[in-house]
C-alpha positions as protocol buffer text, in pm:
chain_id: "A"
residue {
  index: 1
  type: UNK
  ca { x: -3116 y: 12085 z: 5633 }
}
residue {
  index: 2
  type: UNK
  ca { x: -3414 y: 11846 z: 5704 }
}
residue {
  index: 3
  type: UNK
  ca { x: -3328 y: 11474 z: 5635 }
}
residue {
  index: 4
  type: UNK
  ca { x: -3571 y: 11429 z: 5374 }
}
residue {
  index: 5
  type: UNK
  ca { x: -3360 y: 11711 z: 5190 }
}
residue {
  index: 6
  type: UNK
  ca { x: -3050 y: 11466 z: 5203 }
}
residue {
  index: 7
  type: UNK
  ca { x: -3219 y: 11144 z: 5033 }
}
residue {
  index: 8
  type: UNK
  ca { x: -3153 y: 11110 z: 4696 }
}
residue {
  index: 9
  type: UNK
  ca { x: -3376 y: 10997 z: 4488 }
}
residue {
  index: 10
  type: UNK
  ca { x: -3321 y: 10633 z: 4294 }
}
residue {
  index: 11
  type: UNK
  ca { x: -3480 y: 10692 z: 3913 }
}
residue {
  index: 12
  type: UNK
  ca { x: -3643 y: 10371 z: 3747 }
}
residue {
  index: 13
  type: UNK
  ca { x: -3500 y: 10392 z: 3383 }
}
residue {
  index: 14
  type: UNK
  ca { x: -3666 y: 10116 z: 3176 }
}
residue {
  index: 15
  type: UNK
  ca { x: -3390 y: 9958 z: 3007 }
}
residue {
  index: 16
  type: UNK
  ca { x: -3446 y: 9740 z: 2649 }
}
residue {
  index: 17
  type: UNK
  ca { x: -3151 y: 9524 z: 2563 }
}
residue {
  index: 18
  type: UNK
  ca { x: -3097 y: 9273 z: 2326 }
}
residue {
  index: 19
  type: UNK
  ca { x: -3136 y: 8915 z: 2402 }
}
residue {
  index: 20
  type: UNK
  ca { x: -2797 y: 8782 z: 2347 }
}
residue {
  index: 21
  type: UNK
  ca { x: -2636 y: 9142 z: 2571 }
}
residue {
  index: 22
  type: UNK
  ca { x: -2947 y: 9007 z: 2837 }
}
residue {
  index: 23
  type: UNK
  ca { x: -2800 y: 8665 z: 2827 }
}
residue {
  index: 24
  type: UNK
  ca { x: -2471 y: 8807 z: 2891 }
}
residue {
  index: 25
  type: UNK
  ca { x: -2522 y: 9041 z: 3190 }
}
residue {
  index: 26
  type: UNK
  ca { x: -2719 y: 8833 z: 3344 }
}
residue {
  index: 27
  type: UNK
  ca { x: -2448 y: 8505 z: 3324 }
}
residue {
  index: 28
  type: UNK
  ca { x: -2192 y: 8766 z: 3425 }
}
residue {
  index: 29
  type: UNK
  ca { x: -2365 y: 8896 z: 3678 }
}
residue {
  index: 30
  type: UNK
  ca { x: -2475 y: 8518 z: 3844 }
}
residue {
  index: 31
  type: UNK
  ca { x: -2097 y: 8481 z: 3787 }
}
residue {
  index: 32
  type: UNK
  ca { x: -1979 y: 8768 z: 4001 }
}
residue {
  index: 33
  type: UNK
  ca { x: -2334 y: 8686 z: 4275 }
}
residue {
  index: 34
  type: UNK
  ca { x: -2475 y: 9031 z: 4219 }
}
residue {
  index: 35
  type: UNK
  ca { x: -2826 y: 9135 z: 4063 }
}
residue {
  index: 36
  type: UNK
  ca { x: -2848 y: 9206 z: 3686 }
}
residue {
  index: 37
  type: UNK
  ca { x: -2947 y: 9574 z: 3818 }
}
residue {
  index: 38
  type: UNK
  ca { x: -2635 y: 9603 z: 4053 }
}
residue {
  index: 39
  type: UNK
  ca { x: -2414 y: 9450 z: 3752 }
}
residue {
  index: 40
  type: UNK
  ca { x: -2559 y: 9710 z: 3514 }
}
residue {
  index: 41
  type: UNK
  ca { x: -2516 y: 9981 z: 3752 }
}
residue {
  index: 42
  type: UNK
  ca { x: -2103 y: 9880 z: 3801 }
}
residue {
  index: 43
  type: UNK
  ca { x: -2114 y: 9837 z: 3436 }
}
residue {
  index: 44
  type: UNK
  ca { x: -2220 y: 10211 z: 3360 }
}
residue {
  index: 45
  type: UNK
  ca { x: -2005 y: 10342 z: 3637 }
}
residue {
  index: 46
  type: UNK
  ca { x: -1732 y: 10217 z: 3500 }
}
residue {
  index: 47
  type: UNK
  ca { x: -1780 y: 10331 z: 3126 }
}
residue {
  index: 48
  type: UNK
  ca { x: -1842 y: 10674 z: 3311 }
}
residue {
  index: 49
  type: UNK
  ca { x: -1529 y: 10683 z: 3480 }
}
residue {
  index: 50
  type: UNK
  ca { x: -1339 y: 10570 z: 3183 }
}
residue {
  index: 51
  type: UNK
  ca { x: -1478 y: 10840 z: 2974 }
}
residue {
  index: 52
  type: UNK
  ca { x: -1447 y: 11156 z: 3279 }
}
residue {
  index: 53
  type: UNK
  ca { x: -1080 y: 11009 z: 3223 }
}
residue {
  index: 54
  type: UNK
  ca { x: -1030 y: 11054 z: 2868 }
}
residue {
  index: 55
  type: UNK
  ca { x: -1186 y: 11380 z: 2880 }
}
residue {
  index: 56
  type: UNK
  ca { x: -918 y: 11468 z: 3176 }
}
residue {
  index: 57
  type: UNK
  ca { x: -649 y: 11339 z: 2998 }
}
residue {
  index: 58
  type: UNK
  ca { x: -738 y: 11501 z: 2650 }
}
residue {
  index: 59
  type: UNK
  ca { x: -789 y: 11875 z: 2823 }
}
residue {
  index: 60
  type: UNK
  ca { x: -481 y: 11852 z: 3078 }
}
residue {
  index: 61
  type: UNK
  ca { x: -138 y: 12046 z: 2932 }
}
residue {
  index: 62
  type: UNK
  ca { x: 75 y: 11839 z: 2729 }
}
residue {
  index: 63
  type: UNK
  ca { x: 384 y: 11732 z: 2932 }
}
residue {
  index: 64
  type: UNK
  ca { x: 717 y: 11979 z: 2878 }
}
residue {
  index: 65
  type: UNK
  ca { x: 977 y: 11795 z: 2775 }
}
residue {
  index: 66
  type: UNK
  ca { x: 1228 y: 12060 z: 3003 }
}
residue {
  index: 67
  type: UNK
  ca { x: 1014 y: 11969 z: 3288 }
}
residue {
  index: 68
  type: UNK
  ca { x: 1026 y: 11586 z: 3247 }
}
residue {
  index: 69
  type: UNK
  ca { x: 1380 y: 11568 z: 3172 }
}
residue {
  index: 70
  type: UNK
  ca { x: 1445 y: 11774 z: 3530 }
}
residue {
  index: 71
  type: UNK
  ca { x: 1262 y: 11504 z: 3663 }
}
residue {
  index: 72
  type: UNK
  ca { x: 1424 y: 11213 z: 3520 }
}
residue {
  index: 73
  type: UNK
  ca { x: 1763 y: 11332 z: 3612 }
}
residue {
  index: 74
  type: UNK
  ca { x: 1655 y: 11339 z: 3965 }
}
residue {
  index: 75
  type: UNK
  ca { x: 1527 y: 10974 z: 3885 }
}
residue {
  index: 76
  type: UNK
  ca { x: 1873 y: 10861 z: 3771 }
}
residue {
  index: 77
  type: UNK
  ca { x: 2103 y: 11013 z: 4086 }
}
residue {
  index: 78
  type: UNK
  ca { x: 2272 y: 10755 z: 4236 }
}
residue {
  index: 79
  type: UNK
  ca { x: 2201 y: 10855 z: 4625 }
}
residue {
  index: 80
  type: UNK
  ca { x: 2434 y: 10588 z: 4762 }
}
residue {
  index: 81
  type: UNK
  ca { x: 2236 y: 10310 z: 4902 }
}
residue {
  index: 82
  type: UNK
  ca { x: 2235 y: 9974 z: 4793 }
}
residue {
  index: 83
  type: UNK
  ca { x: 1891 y: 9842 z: 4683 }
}
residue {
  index: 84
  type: UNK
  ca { x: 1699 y: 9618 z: 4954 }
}
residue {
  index: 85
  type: UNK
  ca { x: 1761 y: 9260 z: 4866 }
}
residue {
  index: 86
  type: UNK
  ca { x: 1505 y: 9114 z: 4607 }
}
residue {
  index: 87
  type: UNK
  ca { x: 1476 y: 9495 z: 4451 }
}
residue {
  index: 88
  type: UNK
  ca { x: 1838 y: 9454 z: 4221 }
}
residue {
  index: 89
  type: UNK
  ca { x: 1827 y: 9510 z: 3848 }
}
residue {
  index: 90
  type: UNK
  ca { x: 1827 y: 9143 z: 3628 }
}
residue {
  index: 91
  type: UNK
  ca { x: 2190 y: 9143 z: 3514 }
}
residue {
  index: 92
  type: UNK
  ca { x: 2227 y: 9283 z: 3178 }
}
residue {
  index: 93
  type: UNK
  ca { x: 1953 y: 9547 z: 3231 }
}
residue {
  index: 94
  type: UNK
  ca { x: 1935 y: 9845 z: 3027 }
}
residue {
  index: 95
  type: UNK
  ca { x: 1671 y: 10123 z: 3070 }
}
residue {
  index: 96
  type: UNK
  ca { x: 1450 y: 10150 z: 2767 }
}
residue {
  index: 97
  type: UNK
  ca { x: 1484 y: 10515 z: 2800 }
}
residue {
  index: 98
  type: UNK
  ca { x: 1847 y: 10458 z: 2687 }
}
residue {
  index: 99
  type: UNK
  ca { x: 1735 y: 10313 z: 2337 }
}
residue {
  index: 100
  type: UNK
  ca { x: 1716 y: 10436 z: 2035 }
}
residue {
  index: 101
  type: UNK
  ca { x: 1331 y: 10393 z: 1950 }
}
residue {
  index: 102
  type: UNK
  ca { x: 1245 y: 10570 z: 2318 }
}
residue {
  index: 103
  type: UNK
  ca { x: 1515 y: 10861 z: 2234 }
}
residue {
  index: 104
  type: UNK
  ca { x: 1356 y: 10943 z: 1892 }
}
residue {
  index: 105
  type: UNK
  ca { x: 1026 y: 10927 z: 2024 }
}
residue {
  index: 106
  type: UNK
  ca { x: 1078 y: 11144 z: 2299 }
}
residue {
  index: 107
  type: UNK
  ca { x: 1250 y: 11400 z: 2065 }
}
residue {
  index: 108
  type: UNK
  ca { x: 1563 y: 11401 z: 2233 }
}
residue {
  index: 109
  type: UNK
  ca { x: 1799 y: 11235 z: 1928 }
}
């Protein structure tokens, strides 16, 4: 494959926004020491990502509740080792999986 195969190409996309979003991007974008054009370009890479996301997370199988129960017991085995220090429970602490509002909205009442 020839180098000149391997460029891609940058498009020019004339963009028309209003003043006040203008004013905006380009404070934000002094702000964070970037050009308006670089800001606008993180700007629409991260809507993208958020929305290749969303569609992930709507088409991907709902979680089984068999399946995530399995996993929690494994969670809640007591293996036999004291925490490191700094990584003990406040005193007092109770999971919120062990209330009421997270048992009847996990189904499991």
């Amino acid at each position: 494959m020839q180098a000149a195969d391997k460029k891609s190409t940058i498009g020019k996309f004339p963009l028309r926004l209003m003043p006040s979003v203008k004013r905006e991007a380009e404070e934000f974008s002094r702000q964070e020491g970037v050009s308006l054009n670089q800001f606008i370009n993180v700007a629409v890479a991260e809507k993208l990502s958020r929305l290749q996301h969303d569609r992930w997370v709507a088409s991907r199988a709902k979680p089984d509740p068999a399946r995530t129960a399995r996993a929690l017991a494994i969670l809640d085995r007591d293996n036999g080792n004291e925490p490191d220090p700094g990584d003990e429970l406040p005193e007092g602490y109770v999971s919120i999986r062990f209330s009421p509002e997270y048992e009847k909205s996990a189904g499991t009442e």
